[in-house]
C-alpha positions as CSV (number, residue, x, y, z in Angstrom):
1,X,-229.6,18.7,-124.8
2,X,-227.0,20.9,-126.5
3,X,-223.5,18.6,-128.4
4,X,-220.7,18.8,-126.3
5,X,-218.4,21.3,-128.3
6,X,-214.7,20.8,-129.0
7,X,-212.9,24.1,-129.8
8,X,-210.1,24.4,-132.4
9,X,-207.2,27.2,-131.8
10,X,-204.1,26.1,-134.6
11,X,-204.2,28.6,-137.4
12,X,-201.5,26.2,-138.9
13,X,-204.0,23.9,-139.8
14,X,-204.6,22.5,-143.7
15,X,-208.1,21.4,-144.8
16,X,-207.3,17.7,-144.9
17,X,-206.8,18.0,-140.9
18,X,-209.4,20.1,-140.2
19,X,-211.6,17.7,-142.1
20,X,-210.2,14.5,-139.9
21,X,-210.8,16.4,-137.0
22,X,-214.1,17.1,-137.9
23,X,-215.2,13.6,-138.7
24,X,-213.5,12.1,-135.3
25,X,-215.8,14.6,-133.5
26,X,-218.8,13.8,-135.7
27,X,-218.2,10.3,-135.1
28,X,-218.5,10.9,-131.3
29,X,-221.8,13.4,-130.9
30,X,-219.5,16.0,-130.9
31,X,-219.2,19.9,-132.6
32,X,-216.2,21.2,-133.6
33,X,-215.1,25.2,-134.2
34,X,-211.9,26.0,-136.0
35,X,-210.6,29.8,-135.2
36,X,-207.7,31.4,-136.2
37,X,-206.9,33.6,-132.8
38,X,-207.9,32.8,-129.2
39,X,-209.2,36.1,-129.5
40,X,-211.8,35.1,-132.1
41,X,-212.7,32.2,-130.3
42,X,-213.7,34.0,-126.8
43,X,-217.4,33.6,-127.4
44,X,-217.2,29.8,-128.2
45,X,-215.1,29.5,-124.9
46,X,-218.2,29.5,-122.3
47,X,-219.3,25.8,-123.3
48,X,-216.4,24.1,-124.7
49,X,-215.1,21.1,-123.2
50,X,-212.6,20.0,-125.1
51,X,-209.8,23.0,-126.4
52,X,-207.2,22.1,-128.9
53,X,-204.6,25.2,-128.5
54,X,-201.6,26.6,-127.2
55,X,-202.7,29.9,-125.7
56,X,-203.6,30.3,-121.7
57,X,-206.3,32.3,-122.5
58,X,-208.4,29.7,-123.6
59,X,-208.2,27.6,-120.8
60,X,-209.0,31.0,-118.4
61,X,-212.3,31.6,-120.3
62,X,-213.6,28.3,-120.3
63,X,-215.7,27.4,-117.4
64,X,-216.8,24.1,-118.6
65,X,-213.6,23.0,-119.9
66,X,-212.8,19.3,-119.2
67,X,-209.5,18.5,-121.4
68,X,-207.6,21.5,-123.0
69,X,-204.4,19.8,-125.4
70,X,-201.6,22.0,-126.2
71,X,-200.1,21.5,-129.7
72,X,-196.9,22.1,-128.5
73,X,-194.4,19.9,-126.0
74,X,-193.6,22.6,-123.1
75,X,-196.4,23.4,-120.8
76,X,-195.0,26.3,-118.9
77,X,-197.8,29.0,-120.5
78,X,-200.1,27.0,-118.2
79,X,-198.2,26.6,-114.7
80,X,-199.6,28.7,-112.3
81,X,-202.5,30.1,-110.2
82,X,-205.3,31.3,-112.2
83,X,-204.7,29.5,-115.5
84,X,-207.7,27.1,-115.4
85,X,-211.0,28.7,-115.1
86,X,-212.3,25.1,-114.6
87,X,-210.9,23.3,-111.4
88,X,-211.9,19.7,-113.4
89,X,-209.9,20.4,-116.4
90,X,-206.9,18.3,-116.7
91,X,-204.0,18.9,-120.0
92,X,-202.2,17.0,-122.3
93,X,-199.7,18.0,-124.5
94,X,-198.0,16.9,-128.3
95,X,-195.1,15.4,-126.7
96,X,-193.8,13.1,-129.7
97,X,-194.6,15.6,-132.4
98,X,-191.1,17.9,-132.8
99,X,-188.8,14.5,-132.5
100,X,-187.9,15.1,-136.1
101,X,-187.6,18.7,-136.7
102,X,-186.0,19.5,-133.6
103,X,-183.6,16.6,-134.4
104,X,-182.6,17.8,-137.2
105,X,-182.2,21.5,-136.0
106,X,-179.5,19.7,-133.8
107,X,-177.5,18.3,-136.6
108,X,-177.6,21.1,-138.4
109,X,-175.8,23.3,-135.0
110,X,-173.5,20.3,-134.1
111,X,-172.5,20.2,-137.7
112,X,-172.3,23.9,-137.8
113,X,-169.9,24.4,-134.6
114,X,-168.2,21.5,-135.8
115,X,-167.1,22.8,-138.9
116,X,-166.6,26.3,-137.7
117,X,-169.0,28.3,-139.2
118,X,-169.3,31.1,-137.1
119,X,-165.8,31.7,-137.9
120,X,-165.9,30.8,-141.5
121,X,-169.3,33.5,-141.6
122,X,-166.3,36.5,-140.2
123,X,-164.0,35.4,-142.8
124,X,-166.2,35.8,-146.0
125,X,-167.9,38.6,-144.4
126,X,-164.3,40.1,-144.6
127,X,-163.8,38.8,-147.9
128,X,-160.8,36.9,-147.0
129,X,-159.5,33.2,-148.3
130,X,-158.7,30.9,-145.5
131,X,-159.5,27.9,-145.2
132,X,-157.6,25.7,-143.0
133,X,-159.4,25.9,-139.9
134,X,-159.4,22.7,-137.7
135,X,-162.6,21.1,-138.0
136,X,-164.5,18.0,-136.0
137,X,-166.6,15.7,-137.4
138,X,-169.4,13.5,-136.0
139,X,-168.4,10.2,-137.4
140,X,-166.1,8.9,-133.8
141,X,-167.6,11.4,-131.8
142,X,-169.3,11.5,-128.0
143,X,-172.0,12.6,-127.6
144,X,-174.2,13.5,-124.2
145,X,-177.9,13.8,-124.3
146,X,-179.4,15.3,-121.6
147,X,-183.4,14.5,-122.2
148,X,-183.5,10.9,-123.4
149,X,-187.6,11.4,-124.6
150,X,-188.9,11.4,-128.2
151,X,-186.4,14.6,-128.9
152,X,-183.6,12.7,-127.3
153,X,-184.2,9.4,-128.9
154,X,-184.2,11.2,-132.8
155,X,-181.3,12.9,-132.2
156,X,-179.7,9.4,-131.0
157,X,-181.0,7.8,-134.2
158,X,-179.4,10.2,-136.4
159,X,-175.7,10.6,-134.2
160,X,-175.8,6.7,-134.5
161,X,-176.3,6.4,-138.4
162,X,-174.1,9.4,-138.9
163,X,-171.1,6.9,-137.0
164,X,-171.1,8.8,-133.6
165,X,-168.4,6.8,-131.3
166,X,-170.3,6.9,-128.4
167,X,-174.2,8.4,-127.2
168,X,-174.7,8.9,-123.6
169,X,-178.3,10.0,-122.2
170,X,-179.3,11.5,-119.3
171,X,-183.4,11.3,-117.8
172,X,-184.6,10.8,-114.3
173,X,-184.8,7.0,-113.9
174,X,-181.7,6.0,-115.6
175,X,-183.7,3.5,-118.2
176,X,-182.7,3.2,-121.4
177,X,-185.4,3.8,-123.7
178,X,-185.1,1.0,-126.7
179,X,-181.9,0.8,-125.9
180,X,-180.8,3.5,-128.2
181,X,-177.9,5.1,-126.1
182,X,-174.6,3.3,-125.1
183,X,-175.4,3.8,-121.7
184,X,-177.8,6.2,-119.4
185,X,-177.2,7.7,-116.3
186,X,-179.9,9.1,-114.0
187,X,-179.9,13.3,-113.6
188,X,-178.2,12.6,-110.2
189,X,-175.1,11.1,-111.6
190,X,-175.3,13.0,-114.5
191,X,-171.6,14.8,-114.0
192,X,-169.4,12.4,-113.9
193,X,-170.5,11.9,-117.3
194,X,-169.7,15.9,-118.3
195,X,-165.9,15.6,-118.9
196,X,-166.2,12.9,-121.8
197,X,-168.8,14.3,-124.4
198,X,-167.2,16.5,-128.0
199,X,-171.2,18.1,-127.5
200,X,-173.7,18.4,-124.7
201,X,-177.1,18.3,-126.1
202,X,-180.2,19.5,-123.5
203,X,-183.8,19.0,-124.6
204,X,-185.2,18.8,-121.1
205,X,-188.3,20.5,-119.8
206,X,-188.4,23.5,-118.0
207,X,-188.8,22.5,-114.4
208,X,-187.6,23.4,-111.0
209,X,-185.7,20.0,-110.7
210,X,-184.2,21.7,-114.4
211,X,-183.5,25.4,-113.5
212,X,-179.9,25.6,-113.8
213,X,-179.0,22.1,-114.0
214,X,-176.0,23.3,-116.3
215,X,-174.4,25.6,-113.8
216,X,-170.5,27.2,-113.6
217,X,-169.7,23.9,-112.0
218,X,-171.0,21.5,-114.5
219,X,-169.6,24.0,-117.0
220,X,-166.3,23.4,-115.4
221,X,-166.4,20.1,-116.0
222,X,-167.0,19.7,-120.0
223,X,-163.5,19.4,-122.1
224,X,-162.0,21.7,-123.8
225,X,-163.5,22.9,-127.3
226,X,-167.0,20.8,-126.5
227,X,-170.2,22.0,-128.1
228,X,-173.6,22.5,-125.8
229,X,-176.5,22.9,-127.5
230,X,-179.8,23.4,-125.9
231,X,-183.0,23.0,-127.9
232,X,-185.3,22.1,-124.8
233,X,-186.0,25.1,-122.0
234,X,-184.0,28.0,-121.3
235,X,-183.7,28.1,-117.4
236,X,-182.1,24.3,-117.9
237,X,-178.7,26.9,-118.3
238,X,-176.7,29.7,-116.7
239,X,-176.7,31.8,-119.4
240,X,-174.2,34.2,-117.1
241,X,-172.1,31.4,-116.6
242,X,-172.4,29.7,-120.1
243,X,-171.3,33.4,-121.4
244,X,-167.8,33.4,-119.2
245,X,-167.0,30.3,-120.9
246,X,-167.7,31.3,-124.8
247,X,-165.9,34.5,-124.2
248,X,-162.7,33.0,-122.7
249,X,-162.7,30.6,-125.0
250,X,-163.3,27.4,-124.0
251,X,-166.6,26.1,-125.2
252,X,-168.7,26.8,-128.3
253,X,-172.4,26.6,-128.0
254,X,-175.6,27.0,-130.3
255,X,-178.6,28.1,-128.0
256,X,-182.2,28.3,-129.3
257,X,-183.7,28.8,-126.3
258,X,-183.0,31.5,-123.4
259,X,-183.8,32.3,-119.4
260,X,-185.6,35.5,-121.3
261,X,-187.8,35.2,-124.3
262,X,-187.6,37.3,-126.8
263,X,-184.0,37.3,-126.1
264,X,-183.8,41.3,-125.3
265,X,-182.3,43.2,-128.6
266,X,-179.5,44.6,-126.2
267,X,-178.5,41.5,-124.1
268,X,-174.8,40.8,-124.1
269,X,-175.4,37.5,-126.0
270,X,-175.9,38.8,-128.9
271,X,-172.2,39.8,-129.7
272,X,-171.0,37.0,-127.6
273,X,-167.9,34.8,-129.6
274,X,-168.2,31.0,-130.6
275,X,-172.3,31.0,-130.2
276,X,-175.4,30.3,-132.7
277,X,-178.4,31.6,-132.4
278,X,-181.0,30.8,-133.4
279,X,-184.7,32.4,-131.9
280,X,-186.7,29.3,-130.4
281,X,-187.6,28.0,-134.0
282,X,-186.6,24.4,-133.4
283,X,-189.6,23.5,-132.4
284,X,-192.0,25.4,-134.4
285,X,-194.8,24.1,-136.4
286,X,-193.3,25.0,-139.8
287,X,-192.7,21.1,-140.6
288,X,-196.1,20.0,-142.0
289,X,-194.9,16.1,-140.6
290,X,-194.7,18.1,-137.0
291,X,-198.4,19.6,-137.8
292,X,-199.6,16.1,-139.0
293,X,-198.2,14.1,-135.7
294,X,-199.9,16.8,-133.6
295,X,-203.2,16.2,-135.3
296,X,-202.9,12.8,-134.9
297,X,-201.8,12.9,-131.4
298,X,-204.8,14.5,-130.7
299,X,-207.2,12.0,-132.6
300,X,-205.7,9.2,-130.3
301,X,-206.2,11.4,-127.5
302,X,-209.8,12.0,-127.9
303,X,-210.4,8.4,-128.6
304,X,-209.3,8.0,-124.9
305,X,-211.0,10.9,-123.7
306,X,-214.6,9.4,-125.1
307,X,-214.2,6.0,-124.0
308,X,-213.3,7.2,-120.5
309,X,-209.8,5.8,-120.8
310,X,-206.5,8.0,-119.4
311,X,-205.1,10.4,-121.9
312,X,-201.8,9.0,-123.2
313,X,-200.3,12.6,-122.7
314,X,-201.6,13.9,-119.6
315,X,-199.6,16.5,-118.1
316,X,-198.9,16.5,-114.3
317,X,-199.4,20.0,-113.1
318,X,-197.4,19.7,-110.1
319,X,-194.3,18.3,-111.6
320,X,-194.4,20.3,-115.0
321,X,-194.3,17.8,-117.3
């Protein structure tokens, strides 16, 4: 009887991890293909059981397929009818892998808005010298985290050791998770939280409990001059809505994600006042520590998937996430 066959999609891959991957496999009766493209890998598709990739293709060319883990934290490229070729497959994802970079993308937004650079970027571009623009810092300042999971929890971490005043979360059950935020709130008490934060930071999944969570109303409801930042999904804002605030005014934000990616090259956003933006690179595996936790995520993984023991990251279809 032919090796069960575990096939490799991550281009971003080093030697060193291909090699660990390759002895885990080993180590279990398994084979193991590394391929640049899912395009290259088509042929190796019809008897793989195991699929380490991102793409949706591979899991719709796969008959046999039996575990397919995505390297990245969002699922949404394999919602839907027709993704799964195989009706036993089940997915995991490398939830736990971007905590770092993506926490740091934050800081580096929050710190931007809060020290004006947007403006600061016109006035050199006009080659003028001002420089007494009001600026906020984040030592005494309130924070809201909308998405208390491993992205959440980093950026607490780093708000706390910076000397943030306050860090308020917000997830579905309300727990605080190792107690890292002053206090958490479940998603349906989440606005009476709105009016106290300097920034609002989303990292929440994309999910129809999600889709326009931050709506004109909750909009309403944040202060004066406060910062939101979303580094999770897109549809978690009204972008229409989010845009009447910048341009009266009122808010500042720093968005990496949108309801439409690639942001179009004409949408309105683009020249919108008191917004960075940055194109859905928070996330991306350009941190060799994010490429190393996703490798290693998927080593524990496949140690649970060969002793017949629940994957740690099993996605649930239904619910998204």
């Amino acid at each position: 009887m032919s090796a069960k066959k575990i096939v490799v999609v991550l281009p971003q891959l080093e030697d060193q991890y291909r090699s660990r991957i390759r002895a885990a496999a080993e180590a279990h009766g398994l084979e193991v293909s590394f391929f640049g493209t899912a395009a290259e890998s088509l042929p190796a598709l019809a008897d793989a059981e195991i699929i380490l990739g991102q793409s949706p293709e591979l899991a719709q060319n796969a008959p046999a397929l039996r575990w397919i883990c995505t390297p990245s934290a969002g699922v949404n490229q394999f919602l839907g009818e027709g993704v799964f070729a195989s009706p036993r497959a089940v997915l995991s994802n490398s939830s736990g892998a971007y905590g770092v970079t993506i926490a740091e993308h934050t800081l580096m937004m929050i710190l931007a808005l809060f020290r004006q650079r947007p403006a600061y970027d016109g006035i050199v571009a006009r080659r003028e010298w001002k420089r007494d623009l009001p600026v906020r810092s984040i030592l005494g300042g309130r924070f809201l985290l909308a998405g208390t999971g491993d992205i959440g929890q980093e950026i607490a971490v780093r708000l706390k050791a910076l000397g943030a005043a306050s860090v308020l979360g917000v997830n579905r059950s309300g727990r605080n998770p190792k107690n890292l935020f002053d206090r958490v709130v479940p998603i349906s008490e989440w606005e009476s939280l709105l009016p106290e934060p300097d920034a609002l930071i989303l990292s929440l999944p994309g999910t129809p409990e999600t889709n326009h969570l931050l709506g004109a109303r909750q909009l309403s409801l944040l202060r004066d001059g406060a910062a939101v930042i979303n580094v999770g999904r897109g549809t978690v804002i009204d972008q229409a809505a989010l845009e009447a605030e910048l341009r009266a005014g009122r808010l500042c934000a720093a968005l990496d994600v949108f309801e439409q990616e690639p942001l179009p090259a004409d949408h309105s956003l683009w020249s919108c006042p008191h917004l960075l933006i940055t194109p859905h690179i928070a996330g991306n595996m350009t941190l060799p520590w994010t490429v190393k936790r996703i490798v290693e995520l998927f080593l524990e993984d496949l140690e649970n998937y060969c002793a017949g023991r629940p994957l740690a990251r099993r996605v649930d279809l239904k619910k998204g996430y």
